[in-house]
N, C-alpha and C positions, 0 to 999 in steps of 0.2 A: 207167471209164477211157476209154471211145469217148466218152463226154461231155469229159473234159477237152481231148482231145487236137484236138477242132476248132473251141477257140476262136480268137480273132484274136492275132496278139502285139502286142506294145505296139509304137510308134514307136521308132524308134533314136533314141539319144540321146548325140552328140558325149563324147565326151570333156575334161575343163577342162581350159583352157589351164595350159599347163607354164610355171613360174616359171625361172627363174637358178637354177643351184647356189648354196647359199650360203659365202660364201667365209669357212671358218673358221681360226683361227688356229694356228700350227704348236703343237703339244701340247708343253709342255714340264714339264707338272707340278707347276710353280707358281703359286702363287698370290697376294694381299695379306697371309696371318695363316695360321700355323702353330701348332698344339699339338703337345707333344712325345709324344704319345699318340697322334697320326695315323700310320697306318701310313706314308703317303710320307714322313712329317718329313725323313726322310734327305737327302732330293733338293733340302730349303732350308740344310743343314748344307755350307757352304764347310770349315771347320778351327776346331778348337779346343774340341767340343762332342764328350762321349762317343757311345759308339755306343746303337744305339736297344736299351732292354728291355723287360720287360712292367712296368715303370713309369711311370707317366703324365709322368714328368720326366726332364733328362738332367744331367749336370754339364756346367757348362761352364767349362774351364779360364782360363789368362792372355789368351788372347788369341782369342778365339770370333770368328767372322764368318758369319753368314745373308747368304742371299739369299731377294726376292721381288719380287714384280712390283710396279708402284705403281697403284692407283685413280686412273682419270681425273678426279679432282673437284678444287674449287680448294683444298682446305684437306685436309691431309693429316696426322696424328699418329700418331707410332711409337708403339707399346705392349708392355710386356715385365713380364709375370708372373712372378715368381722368387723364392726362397726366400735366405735368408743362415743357414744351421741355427746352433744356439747352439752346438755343438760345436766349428767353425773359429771363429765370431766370439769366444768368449772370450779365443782366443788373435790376432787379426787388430784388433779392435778394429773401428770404424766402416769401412764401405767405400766407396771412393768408383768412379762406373761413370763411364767416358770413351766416349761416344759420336761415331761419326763414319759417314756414310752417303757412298759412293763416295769416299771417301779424304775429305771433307771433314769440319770438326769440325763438330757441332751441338750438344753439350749437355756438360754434365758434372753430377752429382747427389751427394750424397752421403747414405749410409743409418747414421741412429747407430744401430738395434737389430733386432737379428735376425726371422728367422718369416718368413709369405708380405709379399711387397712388390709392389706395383704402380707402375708407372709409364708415365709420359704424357706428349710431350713434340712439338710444333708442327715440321714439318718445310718449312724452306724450298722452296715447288716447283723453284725454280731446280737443288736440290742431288739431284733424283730424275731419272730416266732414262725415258722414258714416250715409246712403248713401249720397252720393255724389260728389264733385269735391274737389281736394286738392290741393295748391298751393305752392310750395316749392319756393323759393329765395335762389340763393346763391354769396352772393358777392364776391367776391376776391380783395381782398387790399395787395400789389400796384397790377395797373395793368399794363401793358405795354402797350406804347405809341409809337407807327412809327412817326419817324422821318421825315419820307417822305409825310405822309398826315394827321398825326393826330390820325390816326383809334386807339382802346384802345382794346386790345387782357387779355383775363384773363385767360384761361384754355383750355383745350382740354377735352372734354367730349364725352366718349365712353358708357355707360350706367348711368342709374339711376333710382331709385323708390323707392316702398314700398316691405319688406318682411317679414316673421315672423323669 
């Protein structure tokens, strides 16, 4: 121990330079693309979309509206994973989804047969909000209608957002 204790010490040695804080963006949760199995989904869900369960989908009723952010890139496509179960479609027949992003129309689609459905569809950059909050609507016409109390069922939504 008397041996180590009278060695020399090393040179002092500056400490590195200090950068800028980095200026991060106000947290709001959202993001470009949501599954309905992510525990925040909620926080992309405006109206018209059941509440969240331990199933990896939600119904979404007449009249459903998401929000999320947009990708800074030039070419943008909405995309929406969903189901049409044969249950409502034998009685609904083909359904047709009315799309419109910030109050504006951009698509309309129609689906003749039931089970998982994909779709994909080219969004005008003009009609997105960057930065900021983007509002998607998707109606479904007809919707189904329970017999037993009324309630009006449109779709089954498993993911949705923005991608390049």
């Amino acid at each position: 121990m008397v041996c180590a204790g009278c060695g020399s010490l090393p040179e002092s040695v500056p400490p590195p330079a200090q950068r800028a804080a980095l200026t991060v963006p106000q947290a709001t949760g959202l993001g470009y693309f949501v599954a309905m199995s992510d525990p925040n989904s909620s926080a992309y869900v405006v109206q018209g979309i059941a509440d969240r369960t331990e199933a990896p989908w939600r119904w979404a009723y007449e009249h459903p509206v998401l929000r999320f952010l947009a990708p800074d890139v030039a070419r943008v496509r909405f995309m929406l994973d969903f189901s049409l179960p044969e249950r409502t479609f034998r009685e609904t027949g083909p359904v047709t989804l009315t799309f419109t992003v910030n109050g504006k129309f951009f698509d309309r689609a129609r689906f003749d047969t039931p089970g998982q459905l994909h779709y994909g569809h080219p969004v005008a950059p003009e009609f997105l909000n960057r930065p900021g909050e983007n509002r998607v609507a998707i109606d479904p016409e007809p919707v189904w209608v329970s017999k037993a109390d009324g309630g009006k069922l449109g779709f089954i939504i498993s993911r949705a957002g923005f991608a390049e």
